[in-house]
DSSP file (Angstrom, degrees, kcal/mol; ACC not computed):
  #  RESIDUE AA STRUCTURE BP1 BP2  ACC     N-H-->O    O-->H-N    N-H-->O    O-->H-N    TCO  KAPPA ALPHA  PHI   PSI    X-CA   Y-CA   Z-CA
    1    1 A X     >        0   0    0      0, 0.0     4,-1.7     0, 0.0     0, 0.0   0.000 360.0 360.0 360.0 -34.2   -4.9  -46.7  -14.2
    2    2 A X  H  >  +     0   0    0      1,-0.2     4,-2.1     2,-0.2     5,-0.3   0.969 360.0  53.1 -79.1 -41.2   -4.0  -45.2  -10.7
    3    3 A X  H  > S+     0   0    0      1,-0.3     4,-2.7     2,-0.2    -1,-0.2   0.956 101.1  55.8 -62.3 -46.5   -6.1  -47.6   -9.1
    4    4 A X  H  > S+     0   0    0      2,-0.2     4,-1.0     3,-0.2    -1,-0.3   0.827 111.3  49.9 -30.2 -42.1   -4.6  -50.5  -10.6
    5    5 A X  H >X>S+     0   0    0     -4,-1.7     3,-2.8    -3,-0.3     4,-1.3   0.933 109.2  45.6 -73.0 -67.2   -1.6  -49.0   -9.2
    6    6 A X  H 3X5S+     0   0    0     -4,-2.1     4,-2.2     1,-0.3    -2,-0.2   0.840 117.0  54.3 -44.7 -38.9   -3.0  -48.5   -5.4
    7    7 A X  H 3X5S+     0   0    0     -4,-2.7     4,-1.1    -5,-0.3    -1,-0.3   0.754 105.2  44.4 -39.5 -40.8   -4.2  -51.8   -6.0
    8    8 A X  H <X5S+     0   0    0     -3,-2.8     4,-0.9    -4,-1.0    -2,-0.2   0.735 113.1  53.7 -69.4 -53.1   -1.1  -53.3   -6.9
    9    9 A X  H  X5S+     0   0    0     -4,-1.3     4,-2.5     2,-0.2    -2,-0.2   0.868 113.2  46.9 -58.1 -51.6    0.8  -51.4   -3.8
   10   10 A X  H  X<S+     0   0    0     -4,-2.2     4,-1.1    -5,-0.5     5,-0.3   0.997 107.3  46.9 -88.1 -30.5   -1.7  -52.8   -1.6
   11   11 A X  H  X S+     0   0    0     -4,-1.1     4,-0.9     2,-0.3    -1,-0.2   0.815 117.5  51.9 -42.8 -36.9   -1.8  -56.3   -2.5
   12   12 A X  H >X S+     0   0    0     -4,-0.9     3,-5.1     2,-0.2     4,-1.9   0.963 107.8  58.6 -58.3 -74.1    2.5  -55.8   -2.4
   13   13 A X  H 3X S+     0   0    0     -4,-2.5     4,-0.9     1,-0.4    -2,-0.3   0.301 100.7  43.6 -74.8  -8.2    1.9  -54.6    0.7
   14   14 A X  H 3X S+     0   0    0     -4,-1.1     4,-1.0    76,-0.1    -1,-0.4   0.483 117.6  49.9 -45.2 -22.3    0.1  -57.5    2.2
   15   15 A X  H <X S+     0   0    0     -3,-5.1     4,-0.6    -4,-0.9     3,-0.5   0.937 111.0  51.2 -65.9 -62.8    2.9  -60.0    0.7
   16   16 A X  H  X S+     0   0    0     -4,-1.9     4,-1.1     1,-0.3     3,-0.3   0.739 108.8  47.2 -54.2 -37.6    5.4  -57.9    1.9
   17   17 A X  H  X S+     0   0    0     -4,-0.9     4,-3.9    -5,-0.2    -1,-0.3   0.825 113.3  48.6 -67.4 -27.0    4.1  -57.8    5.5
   18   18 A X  H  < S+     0   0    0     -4,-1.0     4,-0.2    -3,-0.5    -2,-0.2   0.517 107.0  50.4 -99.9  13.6    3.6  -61.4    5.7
   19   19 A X  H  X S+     0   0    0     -4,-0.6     4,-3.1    -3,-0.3    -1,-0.2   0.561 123.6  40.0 -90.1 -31.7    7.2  -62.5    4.3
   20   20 A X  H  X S+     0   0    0     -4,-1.1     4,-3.9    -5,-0.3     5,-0.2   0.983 110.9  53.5 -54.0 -54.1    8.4  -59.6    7.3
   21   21 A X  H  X S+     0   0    0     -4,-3.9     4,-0.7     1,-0.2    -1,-0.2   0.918 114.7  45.6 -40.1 -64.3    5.7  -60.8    9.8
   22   22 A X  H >4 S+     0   0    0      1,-0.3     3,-0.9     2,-0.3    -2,-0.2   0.860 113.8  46.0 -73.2 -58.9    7.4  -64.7    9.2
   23   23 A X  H >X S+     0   0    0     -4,-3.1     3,-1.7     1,-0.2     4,-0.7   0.954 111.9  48.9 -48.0 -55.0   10.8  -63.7    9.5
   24   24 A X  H 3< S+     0   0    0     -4,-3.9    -2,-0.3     1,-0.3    -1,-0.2   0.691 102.3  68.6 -59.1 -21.9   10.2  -61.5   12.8
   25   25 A X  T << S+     0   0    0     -3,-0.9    -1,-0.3    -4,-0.7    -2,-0.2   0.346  93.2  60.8 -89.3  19.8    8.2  -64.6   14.3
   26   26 A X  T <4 S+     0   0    0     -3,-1.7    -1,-0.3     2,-0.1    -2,-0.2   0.575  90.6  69.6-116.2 -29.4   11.3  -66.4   14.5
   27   27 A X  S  < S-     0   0    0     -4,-0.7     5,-0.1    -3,-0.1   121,-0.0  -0.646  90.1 -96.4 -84.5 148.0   13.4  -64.2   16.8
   28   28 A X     >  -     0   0    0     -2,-0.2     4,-1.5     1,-0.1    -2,-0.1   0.017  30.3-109.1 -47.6 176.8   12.6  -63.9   20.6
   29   29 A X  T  4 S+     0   0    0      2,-0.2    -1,-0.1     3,-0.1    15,-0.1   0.511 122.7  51.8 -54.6 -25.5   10.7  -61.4   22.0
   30   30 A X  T >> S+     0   0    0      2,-0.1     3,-2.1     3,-0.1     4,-2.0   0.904 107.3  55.5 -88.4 -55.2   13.7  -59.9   23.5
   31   31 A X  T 34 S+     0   0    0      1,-0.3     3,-0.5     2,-0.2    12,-0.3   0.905 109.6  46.0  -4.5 -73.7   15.4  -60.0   20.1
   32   32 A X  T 3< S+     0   0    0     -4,-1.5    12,-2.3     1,-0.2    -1,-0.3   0.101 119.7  36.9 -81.3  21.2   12.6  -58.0   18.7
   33   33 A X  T <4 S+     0   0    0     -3,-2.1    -1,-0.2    10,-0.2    -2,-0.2   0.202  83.8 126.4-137.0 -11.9   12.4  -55.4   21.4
   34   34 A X  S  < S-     0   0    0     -4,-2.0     9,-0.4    -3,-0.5     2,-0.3  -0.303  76.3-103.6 -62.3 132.6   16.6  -55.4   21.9
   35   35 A X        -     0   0    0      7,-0.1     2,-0.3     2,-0.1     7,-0.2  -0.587  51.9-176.6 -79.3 122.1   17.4  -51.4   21.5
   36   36 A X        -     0   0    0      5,-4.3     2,-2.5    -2,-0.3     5,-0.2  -0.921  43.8 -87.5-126.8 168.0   18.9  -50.7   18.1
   37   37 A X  S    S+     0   0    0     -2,-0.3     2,-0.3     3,-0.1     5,-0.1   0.283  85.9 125.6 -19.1   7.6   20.2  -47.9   16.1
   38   38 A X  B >  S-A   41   0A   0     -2,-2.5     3,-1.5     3,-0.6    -2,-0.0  -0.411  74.3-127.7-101.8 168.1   16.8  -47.1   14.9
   39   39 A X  T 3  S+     0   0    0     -2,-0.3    -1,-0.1     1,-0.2    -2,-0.0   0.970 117.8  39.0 -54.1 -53.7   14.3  -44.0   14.9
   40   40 A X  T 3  S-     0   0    0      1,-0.1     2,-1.6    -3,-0.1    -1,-0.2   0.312 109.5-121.8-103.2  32.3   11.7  -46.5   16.6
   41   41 A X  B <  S-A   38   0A   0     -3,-1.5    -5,-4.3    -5,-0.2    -3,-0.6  -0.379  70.9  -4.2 110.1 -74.5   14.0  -48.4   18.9
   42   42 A X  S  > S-     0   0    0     -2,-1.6     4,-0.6    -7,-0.2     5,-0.2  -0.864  75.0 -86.8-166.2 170.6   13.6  -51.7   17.9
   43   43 A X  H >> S+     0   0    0     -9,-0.4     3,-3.6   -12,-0.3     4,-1.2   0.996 125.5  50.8 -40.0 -75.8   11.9  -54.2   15.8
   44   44 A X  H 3> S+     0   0    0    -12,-2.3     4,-4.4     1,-0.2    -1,-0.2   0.858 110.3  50.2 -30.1 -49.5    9.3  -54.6   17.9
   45   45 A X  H 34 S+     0   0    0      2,-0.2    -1,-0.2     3,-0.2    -2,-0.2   0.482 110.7  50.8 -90.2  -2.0    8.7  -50.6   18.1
   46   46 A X  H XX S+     0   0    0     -3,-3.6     3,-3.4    -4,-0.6     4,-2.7   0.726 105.9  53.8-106.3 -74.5    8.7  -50.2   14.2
   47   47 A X  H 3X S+     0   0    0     -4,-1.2     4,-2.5     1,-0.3    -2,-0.2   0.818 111.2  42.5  18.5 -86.5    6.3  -52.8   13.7
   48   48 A X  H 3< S+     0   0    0     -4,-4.4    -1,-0.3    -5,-0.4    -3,-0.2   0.800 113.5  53.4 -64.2 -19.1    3.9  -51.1   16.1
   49   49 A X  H X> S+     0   0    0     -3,-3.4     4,-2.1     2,-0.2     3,-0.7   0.838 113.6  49.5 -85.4 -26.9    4.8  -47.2   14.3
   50   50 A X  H >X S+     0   0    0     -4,-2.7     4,-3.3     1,-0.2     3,-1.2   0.994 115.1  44.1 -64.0 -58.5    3.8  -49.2   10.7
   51   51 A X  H 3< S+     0   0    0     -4,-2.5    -1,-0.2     1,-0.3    -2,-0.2   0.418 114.5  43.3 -80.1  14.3    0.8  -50.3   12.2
   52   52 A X  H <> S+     0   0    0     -3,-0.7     4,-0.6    -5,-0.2    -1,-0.3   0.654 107.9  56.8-120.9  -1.0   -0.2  -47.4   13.8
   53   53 A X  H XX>S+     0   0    0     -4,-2.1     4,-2.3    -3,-1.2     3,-0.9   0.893 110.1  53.7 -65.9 -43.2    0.5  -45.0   10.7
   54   54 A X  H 3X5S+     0   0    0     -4,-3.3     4,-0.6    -5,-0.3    -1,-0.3   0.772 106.9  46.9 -53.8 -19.6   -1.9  -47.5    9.0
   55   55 A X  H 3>5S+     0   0    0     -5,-0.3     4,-0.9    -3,-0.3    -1,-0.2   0.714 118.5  45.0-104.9 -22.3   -4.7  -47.0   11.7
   56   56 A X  H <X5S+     0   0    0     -3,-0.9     4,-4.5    -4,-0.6    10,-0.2   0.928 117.2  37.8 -88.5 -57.1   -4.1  -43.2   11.3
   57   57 A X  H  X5S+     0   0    0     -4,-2.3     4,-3.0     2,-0.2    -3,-0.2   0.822 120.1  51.4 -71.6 -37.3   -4.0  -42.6    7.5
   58   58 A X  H  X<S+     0   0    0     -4,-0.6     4,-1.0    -5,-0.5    -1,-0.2   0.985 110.2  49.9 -60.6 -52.8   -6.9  -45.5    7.0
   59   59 A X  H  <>S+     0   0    0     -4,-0.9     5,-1.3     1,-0.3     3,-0.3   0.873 109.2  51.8 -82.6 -45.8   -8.8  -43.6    9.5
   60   60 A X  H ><5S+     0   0    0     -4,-4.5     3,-0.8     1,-0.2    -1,-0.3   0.928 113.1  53.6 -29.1 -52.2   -8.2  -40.2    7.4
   61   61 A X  H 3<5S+     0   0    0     -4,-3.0    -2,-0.2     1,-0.2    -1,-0.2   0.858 108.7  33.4 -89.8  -4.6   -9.3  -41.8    4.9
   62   62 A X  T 3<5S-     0   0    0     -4,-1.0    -1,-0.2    -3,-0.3    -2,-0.1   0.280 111.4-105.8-111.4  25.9  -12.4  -43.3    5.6
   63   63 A X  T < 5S+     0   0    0     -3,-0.8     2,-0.7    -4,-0.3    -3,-0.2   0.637  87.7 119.2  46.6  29.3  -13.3  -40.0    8.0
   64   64 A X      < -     0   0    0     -5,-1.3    -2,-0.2    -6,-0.1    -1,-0.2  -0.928  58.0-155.9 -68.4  82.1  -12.9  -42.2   11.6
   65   65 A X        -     0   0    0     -2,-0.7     2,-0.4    -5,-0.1    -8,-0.1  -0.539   7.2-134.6 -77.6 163.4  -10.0  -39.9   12.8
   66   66 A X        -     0   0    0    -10,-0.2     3,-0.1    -2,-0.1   -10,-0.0  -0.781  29.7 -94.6 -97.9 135.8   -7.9  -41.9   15.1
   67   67 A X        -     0   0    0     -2,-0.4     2,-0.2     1,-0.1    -1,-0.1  -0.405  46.8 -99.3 -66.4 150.5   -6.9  -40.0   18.5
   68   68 A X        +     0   0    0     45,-0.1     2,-0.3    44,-0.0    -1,-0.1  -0.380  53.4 167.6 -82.8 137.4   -3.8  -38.4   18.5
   69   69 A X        -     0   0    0     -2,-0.2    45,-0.0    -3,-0.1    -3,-0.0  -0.991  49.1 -77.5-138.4 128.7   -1.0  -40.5   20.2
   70   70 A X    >   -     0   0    0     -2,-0.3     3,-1.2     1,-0.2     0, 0.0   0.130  45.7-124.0  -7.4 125.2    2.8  -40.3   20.3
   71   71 A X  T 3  S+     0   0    0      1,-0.2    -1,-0.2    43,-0.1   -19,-0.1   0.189 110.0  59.1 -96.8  27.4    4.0  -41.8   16.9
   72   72 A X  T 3  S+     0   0    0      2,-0.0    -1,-0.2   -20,-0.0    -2,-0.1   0.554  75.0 136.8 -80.4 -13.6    5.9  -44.2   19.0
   73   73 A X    <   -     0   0    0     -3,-1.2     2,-0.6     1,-0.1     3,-0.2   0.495  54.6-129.2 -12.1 128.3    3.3  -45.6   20.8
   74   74 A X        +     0   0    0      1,-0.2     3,-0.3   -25,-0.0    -1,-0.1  -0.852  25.8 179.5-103.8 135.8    3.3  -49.2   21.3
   75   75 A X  S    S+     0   0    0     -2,-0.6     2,-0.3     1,-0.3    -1,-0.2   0.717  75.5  18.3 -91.3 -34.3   -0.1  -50.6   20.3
   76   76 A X        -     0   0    0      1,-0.2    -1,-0.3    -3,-0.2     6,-0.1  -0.914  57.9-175.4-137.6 123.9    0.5  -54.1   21.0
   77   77 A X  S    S+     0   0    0     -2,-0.3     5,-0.2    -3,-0.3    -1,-0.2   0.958  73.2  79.4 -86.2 -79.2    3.4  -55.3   23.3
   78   78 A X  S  > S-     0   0    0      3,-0.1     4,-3.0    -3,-0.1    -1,-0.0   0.107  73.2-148.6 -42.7 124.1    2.6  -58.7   22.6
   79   79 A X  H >> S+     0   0    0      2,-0.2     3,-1.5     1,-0.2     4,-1.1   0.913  99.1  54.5 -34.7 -79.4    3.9  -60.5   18.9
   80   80 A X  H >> S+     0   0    0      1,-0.3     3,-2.8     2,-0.2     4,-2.1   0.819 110.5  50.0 -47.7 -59.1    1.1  -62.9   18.5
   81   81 A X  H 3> S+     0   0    0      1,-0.3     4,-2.3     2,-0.2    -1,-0.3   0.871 112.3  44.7 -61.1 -38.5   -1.5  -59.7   18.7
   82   82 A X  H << S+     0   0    0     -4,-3.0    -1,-0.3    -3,-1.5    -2,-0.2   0.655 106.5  54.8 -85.9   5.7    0.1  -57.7   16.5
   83   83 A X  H <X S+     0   0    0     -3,-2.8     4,-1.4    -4,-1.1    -2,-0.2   0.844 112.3  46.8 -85.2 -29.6    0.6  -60.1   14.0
   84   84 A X  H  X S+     0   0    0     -4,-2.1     4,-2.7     1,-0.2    -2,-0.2   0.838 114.9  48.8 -57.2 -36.0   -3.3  -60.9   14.0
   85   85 A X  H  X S+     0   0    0     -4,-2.3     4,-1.1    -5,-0.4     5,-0.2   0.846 103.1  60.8 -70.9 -20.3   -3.9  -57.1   14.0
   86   86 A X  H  4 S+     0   0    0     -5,-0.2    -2,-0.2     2,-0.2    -1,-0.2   0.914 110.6  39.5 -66.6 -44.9   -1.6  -56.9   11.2
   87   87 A X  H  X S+     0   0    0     -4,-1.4     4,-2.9     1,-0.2    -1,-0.2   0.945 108.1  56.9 -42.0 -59.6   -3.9  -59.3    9.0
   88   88 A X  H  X S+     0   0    0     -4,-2.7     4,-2.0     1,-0.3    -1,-0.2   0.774 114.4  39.9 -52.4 -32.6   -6.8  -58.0   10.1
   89   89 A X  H  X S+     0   0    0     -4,-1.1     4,-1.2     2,-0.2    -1,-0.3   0.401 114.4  55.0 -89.3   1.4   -5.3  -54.0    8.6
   90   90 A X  H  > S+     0   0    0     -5,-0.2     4,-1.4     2,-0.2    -2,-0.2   0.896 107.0  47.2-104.6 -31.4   -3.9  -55.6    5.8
   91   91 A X  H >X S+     0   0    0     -4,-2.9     3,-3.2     2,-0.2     4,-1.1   0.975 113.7  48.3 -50.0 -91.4   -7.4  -57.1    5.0
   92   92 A X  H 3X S+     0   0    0     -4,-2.0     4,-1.9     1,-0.3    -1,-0.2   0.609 112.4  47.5 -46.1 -32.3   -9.1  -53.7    5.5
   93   93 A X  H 3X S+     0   0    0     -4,-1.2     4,-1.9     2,-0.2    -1,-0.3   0.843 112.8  50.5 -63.3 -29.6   -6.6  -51.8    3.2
   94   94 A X  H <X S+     0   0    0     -3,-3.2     4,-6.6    -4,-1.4    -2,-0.2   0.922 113.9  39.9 -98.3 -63.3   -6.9  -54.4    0.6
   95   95 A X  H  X S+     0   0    0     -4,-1.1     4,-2.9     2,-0.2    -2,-0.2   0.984 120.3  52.2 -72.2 -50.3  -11.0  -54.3    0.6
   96   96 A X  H  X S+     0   0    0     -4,-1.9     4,-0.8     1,-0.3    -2,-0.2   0.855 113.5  43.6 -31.2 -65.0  -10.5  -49.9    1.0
   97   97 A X  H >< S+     0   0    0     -4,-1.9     3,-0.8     2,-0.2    -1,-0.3   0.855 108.3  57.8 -58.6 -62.5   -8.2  -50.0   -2.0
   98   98 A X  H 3< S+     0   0    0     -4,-6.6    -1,-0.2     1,-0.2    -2,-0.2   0.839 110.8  41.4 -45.7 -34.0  -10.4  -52.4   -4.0
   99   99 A X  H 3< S+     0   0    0     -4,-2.9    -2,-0.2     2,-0.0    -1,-0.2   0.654  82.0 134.8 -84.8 -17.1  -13.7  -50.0   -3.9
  100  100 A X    <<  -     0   0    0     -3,-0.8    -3,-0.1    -4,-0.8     2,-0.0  -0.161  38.1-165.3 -65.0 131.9  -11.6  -46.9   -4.5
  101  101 A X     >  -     0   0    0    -98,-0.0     4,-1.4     1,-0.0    -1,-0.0  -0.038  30.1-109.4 -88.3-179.8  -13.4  -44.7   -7.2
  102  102 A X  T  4 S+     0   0    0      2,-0.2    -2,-0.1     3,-0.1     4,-0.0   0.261 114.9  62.8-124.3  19.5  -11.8  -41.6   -9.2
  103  103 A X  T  4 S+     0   0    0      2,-0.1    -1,-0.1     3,-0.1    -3,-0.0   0.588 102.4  42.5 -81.3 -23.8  -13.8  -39.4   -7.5
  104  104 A X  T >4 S+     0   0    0      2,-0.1     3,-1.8     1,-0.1    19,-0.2   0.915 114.4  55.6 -82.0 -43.3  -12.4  -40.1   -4.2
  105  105 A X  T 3< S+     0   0    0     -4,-1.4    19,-0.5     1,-0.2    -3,-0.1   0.921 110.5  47.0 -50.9 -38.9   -8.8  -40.1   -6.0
  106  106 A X  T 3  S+     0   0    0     17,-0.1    -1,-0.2    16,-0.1     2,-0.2   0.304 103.6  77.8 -97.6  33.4   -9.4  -36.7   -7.3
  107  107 A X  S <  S-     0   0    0     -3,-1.8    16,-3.6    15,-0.0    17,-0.5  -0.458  73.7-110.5-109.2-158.5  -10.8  -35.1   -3.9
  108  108 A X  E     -B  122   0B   0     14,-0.3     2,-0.5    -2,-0.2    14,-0.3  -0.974   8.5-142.5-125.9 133.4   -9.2  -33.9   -1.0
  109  109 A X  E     -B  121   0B   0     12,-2.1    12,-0.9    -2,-0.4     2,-0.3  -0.933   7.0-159.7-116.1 120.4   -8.7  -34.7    2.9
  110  110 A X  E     +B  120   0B   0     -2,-0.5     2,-0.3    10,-0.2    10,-0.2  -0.848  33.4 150.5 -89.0 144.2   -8.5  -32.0    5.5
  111  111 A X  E     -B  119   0B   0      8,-1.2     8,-2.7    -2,-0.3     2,-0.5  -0.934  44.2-118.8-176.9 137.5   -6.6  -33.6    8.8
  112  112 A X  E     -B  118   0B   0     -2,-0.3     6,-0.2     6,-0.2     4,-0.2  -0.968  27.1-141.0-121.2 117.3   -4.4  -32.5   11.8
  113  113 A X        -     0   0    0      4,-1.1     3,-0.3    -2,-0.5   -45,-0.1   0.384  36.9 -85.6 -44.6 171.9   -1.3  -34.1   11.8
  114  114 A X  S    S+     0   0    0      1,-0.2    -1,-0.1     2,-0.1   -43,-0.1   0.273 135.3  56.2 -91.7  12.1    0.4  -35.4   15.8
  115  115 A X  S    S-     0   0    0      2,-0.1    -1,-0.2     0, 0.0    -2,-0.1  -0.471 120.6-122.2-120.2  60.4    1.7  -31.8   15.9
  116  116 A X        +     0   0    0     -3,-0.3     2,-0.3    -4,-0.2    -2,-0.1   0.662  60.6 146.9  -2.0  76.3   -1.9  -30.4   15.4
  117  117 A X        -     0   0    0     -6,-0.0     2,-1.1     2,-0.0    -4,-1.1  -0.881  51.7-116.0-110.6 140.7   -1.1  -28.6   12.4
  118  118 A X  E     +B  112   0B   0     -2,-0.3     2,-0.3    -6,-0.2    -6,-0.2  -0.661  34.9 179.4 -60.3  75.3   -3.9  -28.2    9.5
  119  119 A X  E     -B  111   0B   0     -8,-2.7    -8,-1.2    -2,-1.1     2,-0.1  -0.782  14.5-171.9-105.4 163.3   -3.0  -30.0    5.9
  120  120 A X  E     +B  110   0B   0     -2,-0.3   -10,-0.2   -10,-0.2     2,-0.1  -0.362  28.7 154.3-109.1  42.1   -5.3  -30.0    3.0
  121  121 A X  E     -B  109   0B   0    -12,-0.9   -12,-2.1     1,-0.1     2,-0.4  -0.167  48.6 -87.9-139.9 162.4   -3.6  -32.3    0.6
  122  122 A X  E >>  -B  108   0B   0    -14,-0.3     4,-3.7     1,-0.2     3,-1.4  -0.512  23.6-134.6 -84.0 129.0   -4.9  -34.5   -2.4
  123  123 A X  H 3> S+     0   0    0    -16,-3.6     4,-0.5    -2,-0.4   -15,-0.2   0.747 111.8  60.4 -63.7 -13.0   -6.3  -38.4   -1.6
  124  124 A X  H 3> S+     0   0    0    -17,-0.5     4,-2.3   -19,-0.5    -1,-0.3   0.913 113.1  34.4 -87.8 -35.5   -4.1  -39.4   -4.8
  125  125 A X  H <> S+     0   0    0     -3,-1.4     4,-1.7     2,-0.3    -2,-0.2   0.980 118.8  51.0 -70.6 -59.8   -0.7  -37.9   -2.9
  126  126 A X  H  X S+     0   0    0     -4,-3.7     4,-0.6     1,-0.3    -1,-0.2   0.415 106.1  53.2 -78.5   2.0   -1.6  -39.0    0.5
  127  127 A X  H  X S+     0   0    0     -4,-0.5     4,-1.0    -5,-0.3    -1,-0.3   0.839 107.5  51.0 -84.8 -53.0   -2.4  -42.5   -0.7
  128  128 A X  H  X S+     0   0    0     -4,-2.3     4,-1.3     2,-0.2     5,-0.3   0.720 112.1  54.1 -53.7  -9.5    1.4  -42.7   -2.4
  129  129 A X  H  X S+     0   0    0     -4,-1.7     4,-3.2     1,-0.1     5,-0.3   0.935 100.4  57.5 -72.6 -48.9    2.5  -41.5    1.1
  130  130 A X  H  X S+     0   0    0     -4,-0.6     4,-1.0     2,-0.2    -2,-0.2   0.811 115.2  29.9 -22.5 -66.0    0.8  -44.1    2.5
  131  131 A X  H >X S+     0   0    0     -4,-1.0     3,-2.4     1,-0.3     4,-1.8   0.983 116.8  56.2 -59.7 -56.9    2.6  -47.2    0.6
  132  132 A X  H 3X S+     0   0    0     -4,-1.3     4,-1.8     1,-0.4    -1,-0.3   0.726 105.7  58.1 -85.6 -19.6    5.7  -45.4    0.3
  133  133 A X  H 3X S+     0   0    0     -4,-3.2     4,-1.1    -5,-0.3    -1,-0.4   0.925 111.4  39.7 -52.8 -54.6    5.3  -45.1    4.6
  134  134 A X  H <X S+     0   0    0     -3,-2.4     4,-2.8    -4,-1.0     3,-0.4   0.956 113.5  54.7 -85.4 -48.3    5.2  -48.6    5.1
  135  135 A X  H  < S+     0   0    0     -4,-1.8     4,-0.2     1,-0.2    -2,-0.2   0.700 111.0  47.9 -42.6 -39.1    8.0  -49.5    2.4
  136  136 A X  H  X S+     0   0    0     -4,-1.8     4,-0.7     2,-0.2    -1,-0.2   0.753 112.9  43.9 -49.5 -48.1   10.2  -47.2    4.0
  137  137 A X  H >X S+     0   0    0     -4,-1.1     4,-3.1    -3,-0.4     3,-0.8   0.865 111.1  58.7 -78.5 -35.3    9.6  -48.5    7.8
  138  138 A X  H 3< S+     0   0    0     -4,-2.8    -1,-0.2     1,-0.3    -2,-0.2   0.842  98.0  52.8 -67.8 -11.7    9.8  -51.9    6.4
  139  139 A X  H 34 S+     0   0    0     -4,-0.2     4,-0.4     2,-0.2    -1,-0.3   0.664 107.1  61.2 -91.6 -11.0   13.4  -51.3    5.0
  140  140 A X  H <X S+     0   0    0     -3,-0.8     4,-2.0    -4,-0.7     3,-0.2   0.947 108.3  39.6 -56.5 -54.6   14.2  -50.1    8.8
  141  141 A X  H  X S+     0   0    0     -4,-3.1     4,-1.6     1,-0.3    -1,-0.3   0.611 114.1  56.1 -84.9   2.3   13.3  -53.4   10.2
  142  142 A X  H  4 S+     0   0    0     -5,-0.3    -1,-0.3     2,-0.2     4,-0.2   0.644 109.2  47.0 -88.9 -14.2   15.1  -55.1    7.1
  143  143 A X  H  4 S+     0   0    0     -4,-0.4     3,-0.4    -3,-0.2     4,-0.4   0.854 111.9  50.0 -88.2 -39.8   18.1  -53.3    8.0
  144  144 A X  H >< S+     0   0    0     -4,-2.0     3,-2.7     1,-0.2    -2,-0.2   0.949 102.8  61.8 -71.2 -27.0   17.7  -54.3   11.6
  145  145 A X  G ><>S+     0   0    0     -4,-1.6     3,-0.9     1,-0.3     5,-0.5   0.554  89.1  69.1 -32.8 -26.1   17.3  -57.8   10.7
  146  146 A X  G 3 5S+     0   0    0     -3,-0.4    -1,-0.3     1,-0.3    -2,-0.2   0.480  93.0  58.2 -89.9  -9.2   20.5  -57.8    9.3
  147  147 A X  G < 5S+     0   0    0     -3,-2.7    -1,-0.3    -4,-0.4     2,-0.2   0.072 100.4  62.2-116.0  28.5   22.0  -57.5   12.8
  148  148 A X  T < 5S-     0   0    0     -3,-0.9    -3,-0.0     2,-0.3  -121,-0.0  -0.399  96.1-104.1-112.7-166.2   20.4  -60.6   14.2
  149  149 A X  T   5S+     0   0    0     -2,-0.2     2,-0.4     2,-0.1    -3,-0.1   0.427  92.9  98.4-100.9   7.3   21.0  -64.2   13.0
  150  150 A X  S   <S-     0   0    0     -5,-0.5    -2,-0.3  -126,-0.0    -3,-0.1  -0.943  77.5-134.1-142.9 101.6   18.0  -64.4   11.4
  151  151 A X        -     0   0    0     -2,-0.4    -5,-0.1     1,-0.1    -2,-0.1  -0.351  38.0-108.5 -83.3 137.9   18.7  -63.7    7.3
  152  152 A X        -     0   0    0    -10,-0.2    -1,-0.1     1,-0.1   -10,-0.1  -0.254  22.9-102.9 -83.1-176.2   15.8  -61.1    6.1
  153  153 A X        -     0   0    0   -137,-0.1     2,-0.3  -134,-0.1    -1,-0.1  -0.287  36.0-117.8 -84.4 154.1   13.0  -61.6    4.0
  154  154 A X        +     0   0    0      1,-0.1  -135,-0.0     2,-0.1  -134,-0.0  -0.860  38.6 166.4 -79.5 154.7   13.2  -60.3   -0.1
  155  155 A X        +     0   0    0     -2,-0.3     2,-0.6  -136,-0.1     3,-0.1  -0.468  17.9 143.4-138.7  63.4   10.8  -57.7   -0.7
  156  156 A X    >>> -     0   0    0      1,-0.2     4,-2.8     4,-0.0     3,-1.8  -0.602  58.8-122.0 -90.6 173.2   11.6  -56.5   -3.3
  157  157 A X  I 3>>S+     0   0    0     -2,-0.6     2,-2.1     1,-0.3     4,-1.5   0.960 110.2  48.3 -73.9 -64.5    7.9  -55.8   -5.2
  158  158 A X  I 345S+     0   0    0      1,-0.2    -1,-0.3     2,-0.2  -146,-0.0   0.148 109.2  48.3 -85.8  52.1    8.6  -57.8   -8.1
  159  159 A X  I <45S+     0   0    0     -2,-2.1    -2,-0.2    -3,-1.8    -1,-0.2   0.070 117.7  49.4-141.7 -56.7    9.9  -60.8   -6.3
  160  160 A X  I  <5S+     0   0    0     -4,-2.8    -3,-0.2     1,-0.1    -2,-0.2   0.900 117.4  33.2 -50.6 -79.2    6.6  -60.5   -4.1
  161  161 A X  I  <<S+     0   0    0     -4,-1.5     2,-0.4    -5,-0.6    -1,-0.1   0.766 110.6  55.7 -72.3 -33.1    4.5  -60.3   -6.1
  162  162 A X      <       0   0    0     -5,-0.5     0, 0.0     1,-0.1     0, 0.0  -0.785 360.0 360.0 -93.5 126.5    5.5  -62.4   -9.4
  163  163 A X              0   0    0     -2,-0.4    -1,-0.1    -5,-0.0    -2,-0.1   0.643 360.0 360.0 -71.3 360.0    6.1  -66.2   -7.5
């Protein structure tokens, strides 16, 4: 049953990126890089913090650890490339998420965190951080959206996911 959920989460969570993605390809590049009220700048600079907490937590999980980088980093300054990398991760969570077993849900990941600290924490938890990580940054940029001209996307999960 929990994989049906983590399934369900990631499958959202490709929909969700690619009503966001659609929206965001409509404002300039200065638009989407214009300094707002946010933790990560700008559009542009939450964007690149979803997709590099995805590169980090994937990489936890599949024991690739990622080097440790400022978790503002931008990863791609250009749109077009990080909407193709965006596919490309959303793909790779999607296929991750599909294979997952209920042995791997009921083990454990040792990791140091980007203030090299030690956690020890259960793949069932640190996979709801996961979703609930991207859902969270993605209500940032929905919020910033809202201070452009450019009306945002729904996502709410059951409006993604049931057409």
């Amino acid at each position: 049953m929990l994989i049906e959920h983590f399934q369900t989460l990631a499958q959202y969570n490709t929909l969700a990126n690619g009503r966001l993605y659609k929206v965001c390809s409509q404002l300039s590049d200065v638009e989407r890089k214009q300094t707002r009220p946010a933790f990560f700048k700008s559009i542009h600079g939450t964007l690149n913090h979803i997709m590099l907490g995805d590169c980090i937590w994937m990489g936890r999980f599949t024991g690739q650890q990622m080097p440790s980088q400022g978790l503002d980093a931008i990863l791609y300054d250009n749109f077009e490339d990080l909407c193709a990398a965006r596919v490309l991760e959303d793909e790779r969570i999607e296929v991750f998420i599909r294979n997952l077993d209920a042995d791997f849900l009921q083990g454990k990941i040792i990791y140091k965190n980007n203030q090299g600290k030690i956690h020890n924490d259960s793949v069932s938890l640190l996979l709801a951080h996961f979703f609930n990580h991207q859902t969270h940054h993605r209500g940032q940029i929905h919020d910033m959206l809202t201070q452009t001209e450019i009306t945002p996307p729904v996502l709410d999960m059951h409006r993604v996911i049931a057409p």
